[in-house]
Each structure stands twice: as structure tokens, then as C-alpha cells.
C-alpha positions as CSV (number, residue, x, y, z in Angstrom):
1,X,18.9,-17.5,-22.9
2,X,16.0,-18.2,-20.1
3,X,13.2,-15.5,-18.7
4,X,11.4,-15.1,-16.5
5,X,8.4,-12.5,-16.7
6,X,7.1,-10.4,-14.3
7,X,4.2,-8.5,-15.3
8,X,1.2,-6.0,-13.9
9,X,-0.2,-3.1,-13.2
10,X,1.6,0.2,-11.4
11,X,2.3,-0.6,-7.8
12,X,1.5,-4.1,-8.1
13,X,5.4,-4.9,-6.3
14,X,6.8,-5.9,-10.1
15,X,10.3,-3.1,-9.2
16,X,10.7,-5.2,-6.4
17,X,10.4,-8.5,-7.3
18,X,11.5,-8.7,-10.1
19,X,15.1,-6.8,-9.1
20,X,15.5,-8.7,-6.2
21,X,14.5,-12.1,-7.8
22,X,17.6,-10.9,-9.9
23,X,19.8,-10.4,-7.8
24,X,18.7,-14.2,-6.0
25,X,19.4,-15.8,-9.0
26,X,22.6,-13.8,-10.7
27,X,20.6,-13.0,-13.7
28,X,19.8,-9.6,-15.4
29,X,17.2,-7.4,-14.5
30,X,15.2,-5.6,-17.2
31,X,13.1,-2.9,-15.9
32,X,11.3,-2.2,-19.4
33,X,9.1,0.5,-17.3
34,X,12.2,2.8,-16.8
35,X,12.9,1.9,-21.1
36,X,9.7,3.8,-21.6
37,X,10.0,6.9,-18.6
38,X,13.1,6.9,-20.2
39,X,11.9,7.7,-23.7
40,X,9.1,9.4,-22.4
41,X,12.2,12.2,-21.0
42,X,13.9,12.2,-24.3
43,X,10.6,13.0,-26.0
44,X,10.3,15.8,-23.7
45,X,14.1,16.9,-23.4
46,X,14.1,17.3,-27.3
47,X,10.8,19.5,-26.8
48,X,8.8,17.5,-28.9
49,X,4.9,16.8,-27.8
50,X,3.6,13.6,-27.2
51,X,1.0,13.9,-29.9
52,X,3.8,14.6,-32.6
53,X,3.9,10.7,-33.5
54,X,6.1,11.8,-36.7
55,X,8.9,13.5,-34.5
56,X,8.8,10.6,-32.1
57,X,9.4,8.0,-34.4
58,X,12.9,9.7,-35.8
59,X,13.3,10.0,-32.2
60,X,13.2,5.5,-32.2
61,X,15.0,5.8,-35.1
62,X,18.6,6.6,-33.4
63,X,17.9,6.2,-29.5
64,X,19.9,4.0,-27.9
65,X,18.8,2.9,-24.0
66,X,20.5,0.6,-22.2
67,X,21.3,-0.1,-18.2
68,X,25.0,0.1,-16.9
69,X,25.9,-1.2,-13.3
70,X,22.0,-0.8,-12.7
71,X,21.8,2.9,-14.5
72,X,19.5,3.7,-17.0
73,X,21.6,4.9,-20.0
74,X,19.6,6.7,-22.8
75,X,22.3,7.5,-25.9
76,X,24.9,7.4,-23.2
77,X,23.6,9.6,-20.7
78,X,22.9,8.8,-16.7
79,X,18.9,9.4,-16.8
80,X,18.4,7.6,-13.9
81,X,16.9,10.1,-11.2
82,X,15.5,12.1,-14.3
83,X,12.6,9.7,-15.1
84,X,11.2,9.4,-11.8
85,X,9.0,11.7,-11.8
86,X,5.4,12.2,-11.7
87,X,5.2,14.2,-15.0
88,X,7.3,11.6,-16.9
89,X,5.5,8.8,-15.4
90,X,2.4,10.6,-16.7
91,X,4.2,11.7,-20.3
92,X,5.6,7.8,-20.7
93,X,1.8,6.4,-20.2
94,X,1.2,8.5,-23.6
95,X,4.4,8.0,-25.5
96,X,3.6,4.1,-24.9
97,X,0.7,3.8,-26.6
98,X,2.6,5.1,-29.9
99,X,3.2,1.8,-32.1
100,X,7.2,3.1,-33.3
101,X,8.1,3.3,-29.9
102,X,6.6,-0.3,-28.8
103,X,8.5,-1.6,-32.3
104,X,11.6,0.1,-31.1
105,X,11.5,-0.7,-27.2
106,X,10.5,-4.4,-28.3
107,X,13.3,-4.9,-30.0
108,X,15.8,-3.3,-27.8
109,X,14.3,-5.2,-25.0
110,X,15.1,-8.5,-26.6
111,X,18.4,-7.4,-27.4
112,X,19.2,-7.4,-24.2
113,X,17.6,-10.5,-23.4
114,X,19.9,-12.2,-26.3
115,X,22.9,-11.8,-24.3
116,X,21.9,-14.0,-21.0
117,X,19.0,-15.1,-18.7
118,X,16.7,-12.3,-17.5
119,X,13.9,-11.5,-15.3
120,X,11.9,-8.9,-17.8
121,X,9.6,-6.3,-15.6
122,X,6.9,-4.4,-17.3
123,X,3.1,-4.7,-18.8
124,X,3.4,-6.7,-21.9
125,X,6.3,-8.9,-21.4
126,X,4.4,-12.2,-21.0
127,X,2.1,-11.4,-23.7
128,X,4.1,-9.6,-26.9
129,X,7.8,-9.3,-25.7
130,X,8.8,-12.7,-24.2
131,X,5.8,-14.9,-25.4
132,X,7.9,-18.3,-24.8
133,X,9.2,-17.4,-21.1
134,X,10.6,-19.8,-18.8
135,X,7.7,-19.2,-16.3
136,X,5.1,-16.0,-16.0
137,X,3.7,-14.2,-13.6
138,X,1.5,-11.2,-13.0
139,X,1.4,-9.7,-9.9
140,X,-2.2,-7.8,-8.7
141,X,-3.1,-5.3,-5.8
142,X,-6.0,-3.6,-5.0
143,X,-5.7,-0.1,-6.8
144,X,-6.1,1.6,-2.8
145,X,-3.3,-0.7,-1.8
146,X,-0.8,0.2,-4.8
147,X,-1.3,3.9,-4.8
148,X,-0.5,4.0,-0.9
149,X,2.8,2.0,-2.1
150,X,3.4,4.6,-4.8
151,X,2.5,7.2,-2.8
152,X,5.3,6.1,0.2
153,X,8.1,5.7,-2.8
154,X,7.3,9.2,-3.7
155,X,7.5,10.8,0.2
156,X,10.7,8.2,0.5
157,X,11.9,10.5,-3.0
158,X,11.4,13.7,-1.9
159,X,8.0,13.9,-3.9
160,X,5.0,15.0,-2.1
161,X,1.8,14.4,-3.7
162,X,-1.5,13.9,-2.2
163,X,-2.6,10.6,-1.8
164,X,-5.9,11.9,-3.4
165,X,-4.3,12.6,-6.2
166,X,-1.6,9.3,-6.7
167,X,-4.7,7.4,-6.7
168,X,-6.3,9.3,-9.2
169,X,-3.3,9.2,-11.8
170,X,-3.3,5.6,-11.0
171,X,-6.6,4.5,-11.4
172,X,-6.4,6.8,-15.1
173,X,-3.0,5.1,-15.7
174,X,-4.8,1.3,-14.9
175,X,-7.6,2.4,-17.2
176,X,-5.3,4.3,-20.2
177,X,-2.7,0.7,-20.1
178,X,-6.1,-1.8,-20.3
179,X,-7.7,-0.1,-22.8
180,X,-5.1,0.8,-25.4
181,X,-4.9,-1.2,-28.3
182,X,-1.5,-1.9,-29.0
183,X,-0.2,-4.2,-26.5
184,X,-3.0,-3.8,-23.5
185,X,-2.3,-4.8,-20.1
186,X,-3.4,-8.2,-19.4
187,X,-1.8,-11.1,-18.2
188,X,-0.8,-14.2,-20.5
189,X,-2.9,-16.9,-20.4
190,X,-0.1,-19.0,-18.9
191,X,0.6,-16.7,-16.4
192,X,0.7,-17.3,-12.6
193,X,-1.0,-14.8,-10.6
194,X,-0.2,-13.5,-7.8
195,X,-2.3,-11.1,-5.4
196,X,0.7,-9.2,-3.2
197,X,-1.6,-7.4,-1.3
198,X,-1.2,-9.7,1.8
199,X,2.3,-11.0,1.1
200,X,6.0,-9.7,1.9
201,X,8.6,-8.8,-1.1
202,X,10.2,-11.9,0.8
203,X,7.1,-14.1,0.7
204,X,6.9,-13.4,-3.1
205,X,9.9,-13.8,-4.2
206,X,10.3,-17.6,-2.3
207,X,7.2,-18.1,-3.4
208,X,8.0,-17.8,-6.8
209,X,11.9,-19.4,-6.2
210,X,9.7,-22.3,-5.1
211,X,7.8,-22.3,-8.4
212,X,10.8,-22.0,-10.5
213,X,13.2,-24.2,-8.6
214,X,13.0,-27.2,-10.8
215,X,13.0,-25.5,-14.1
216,X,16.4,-23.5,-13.3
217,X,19.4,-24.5,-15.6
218,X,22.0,-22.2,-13.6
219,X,22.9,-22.5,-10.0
220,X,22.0,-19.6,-8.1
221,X,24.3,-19.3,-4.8
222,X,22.6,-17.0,-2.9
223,X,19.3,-18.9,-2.9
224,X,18.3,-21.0,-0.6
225,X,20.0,-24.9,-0.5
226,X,17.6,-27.1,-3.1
227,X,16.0,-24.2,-4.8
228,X,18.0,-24.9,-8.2
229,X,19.2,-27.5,-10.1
């Protein structure tokens, strides 16, 4: 089993890079951001408030997400187009700061890591999920920069919010993920950081290819010639 980490804050380009680094290099790709919108809709589909931490936790007890042919599966059931959503987004910033559901998403998330190479997306992954990863990285944009990118994946969705106030709920989301306790965003102290503001998906991802090339133990066909071993 190899990873790779991609971590950062919201609208940083991690979705992006990380699924299409994936696809570069044949491996899985583990959004763990969709793991928590999708617990985040469970909490609210069994009615349950996000400041009933007992309910929530026999919730973790028995929940079951997964992703099939790039779905995201909770207890067997498509949620895919349910969890994005600006209320869920909001509602999963709260359920992840509950310690059962880190315990149980933790562990589900290296589950799935056990059974092949991965390139884990999320906050944490570098730091408390994947400590010993292959190579890290932690993508950064200007917070006016990633809420105009959140803000166009909304419009693209069908979701029209004010820019005024995507900006807002990121800058409260930036401030709610650095300053939790358990598991804060922040990247690992091995990390390589990357500022995406100026750069391309494209540019990223061969940048990072070019990084990785040397340390890659599978061939990876639809990379470029040289960029694995």
C-alpha cells in the first residue's frame, strides 16, 4: 500500500488534484471530504441535531460509507448529489469536529487505504490519517481566490449563492477547521506546499508527477514517458 496526501483548506484545488492525479496514476481516489458531507446527511436524514454527540456516535457505531465506480455509498445508498449542498457542507463542518465521528471516519478511511495505493484528499490526512505517506502536499489559495472557485462550482450545480456570502461561510469554515482541537487543519511538517493560485489543475498535477516520479513503485501508463519507475 503507497499514499499519497493531498491536504488543505476548502477551495484550495485538493477535488481536483487529487482525482485527477488518480486517474494519472491508476490508483484510488479517496475523497475523505465527501466521507464527512456524507455523514454530515445521515446525521440530518435520521433527524438528529448536530449537538446531540450521544445520538451521533450510535450513528458511527453501524454506518457503513464507501465509494463504488466513483459514488459515494453511505449503508448502501447512492448519496452522491445529496451531499453537495451548501447546508451539508455547513452541517459536516460541525459533525467533524465530534471525536466518534473522526475515530470512525479514521478508521474507515484506512480501510480503504489497506486494499491498494491511494491518493487521500481531505484536512488531516498528512497529519493524523496517513502520517507515514509516500509524499505530502498541501495545497493554499488566497481565501478571495477559493471562494470565487466555490462559488463557480456552485453556479456550474445549479446553486446560486452570492459571492458575498460563499466567502463568508468560507472564511467561518477556514477559521471553525484551524481552530478545533481535534485534528486542526494544518499541514505536516513534511509537507510540500503548494500555492495554486497562479497555476493550472494541469501545472499542479505535473508538477507534483515530477515530484513523485522517482518514488513510484507501479507504472502508471497514462503519464507521461519517464515519470515512473
Amino acid at each position: 500500500m503507497s499514499v499519497i496526501t493531498i491536504d488543505g483548506p476548502a477551495g484550495a484545488g485538493k477535488s481536483t488534484i487529487a482525482r485527477e492525479l488518480a486517474c494519472r496514476l491508476g490508483w484510488l481516489y479517496l475523497d475523505t471530504g465527501a466521507m464527512y458531507r456524507a455523514m454530515a446527511w445521515l446525521v440530518k436524514d435520521a433527524g438528529i441535531t448536530p449537538d446531540d454527540e450521544a445520538a451521533i456516535s450510535g450513528l458511527c457505531e453501524r454506518v457503513r460509507i464507501g465509494f463504488t465506480d466513483g459514488r459515494v455509498m453511505v449503508n448502501g445508498k447512492d448519496v452522491s448529489t445529496r451531499i453537495r449542498t451548501p447546508e451539508i457542507d455547513i452541517l459536516s463542518s460541525r459533525v467533524s469536529r465530534i471525536s466518534a465521528v473522526r475515530h470512525c471516519l479514521t478508521r474507515l478511511q484506512r480501510e480503504i487505504a489497506s486494499a491498494g495505493d491511494v491518493i487521500a484528499e481531505g484536512r488531516d490526512m498528512g497529519t493524523v490519517v496517513f502520517p507515514q505517506a509516500l509524499y505530502k502536499f498541501f495545497l493554499v489559495a488566497p481565501l478571495e481566490v477559493r471562494a470565487a472557485r466555490r462559488k463557480m462550482q456552485l453556479d456550474e450545480a445549479g446553486c446560486h449563492v452570492p459571492y458575498s456570502e460563499v466567502l463568508a461561510r468560507m472564511e467561518a469554515r477556514d477559521r471553525a477547521d484551524s481552530s478545533r482541537d481535534l485534528s486542526p487543519l494544518q499541514a505536516a511538517h513534511d509537507s510540500i506546499r503548494i500555492d495554486s493560485s497562479d497555476l493550472g489543475p494541469g501545472e499542479i498535477i505535473d508538477l507534483i508527477m515530477g515530484i513523485v516520479a522517482g518514488a513510484l513503485t507501479h507504472p502508471c501508463p497514462d503519464a507521461d514517458p519517464g515519470t515512473s519507475s
